[in-house]
Residue, then its C-alpha position, 0 to 999 in steps of 0.5 A: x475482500x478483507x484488508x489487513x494492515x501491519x502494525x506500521x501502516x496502521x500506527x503511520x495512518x494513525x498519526x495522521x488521523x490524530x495530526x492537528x495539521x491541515x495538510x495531515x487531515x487531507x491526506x488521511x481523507x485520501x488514504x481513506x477514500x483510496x482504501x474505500x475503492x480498493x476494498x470495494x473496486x478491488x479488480x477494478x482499481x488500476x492507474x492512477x490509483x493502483x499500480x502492479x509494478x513489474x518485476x516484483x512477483x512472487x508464488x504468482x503473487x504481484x507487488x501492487x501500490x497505490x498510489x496517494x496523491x495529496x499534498x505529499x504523494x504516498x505509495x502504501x504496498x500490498x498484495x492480494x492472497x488467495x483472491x480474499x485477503x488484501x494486506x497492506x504492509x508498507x509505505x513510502x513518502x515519494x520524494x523523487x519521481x521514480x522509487x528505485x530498486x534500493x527502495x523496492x528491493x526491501x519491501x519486496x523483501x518484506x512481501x515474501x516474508x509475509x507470505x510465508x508467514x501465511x502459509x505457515 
C-alpha cells in the first residue's frame, strides 16, 4: 500500500517532529506507530485503531479515521482508492467526546474533491 499525505497533514506531523515538547515527541511516535499499522495491517486495522465512520461514503469509497490516542486524541481522515493508495488528508484535534457533523461535514467535503481529483 502506498500512502499519500496532503500538504497540511504533513506540515502538521512536521511540526510535531521539530517540537522540543515532551508531550509532541510522544505524540508524533504515536502517529508514526498508527501510520506503521495501517501501512502494513491495512484490512486488518480496525477499532481502536481505525474507524469507517457511517454515513460518509462516497463512489463506494468509506471515510476511515484513525484514531491517535496520546496525550491529546487526534483523529487523521483518509480514505482507501483502487484498494492501492491510502491518502490521509485531514485531522482534527478531538476536544469533545463526539466530532459532530459541523466538523465531518467538511472533510467529507474535502474526500469528494479529492477523489475527484484522482480520477482526473
Amino acid at each position: 500500500m502506498t500512502l499519500i499525505y496532503t500538504k497540511k497533514l504533513k506540515k502538521y506531523i512536521d511540526k510535531l517532529s521539530s517540537s522540543s515538547k515532551r508531550e509532541d515527541k510522544i505524540t508524533v511516535a504515536e502517529i508514526f506507530r498508527i501510520l506503521d499499522l495501517l501501512e502494513n495491517k491495512v484490512y486488518l486495522l480496525s477499532y481502536p485503531y481505525s474507524k469507517i465512520l457511517s454515513g460518509y461514503k462516497y463512489k463506494s469509497i468509506n471515510l476511515r479515521e484513525l484514531r491517535i490516542e496520546s496525550n491529546v486524541p487526534i483523529r487523521i481522515f483518509y480514505f482507501i482508492k483502487n484498494n492501492e493508495v491510502i491518502v490521509l488528508f485531514d485531522y482534527k484535534i478531538k476536544k469533545s467526546r463526539k466530532l459532530g457533523d459541523t466538523v465531518l461535514n467538511p472533510i467529507f467535503q474535502k474526500m469528494k474533491n479529492l477523489i475527484d481529483e484522482m480520477e482526473e
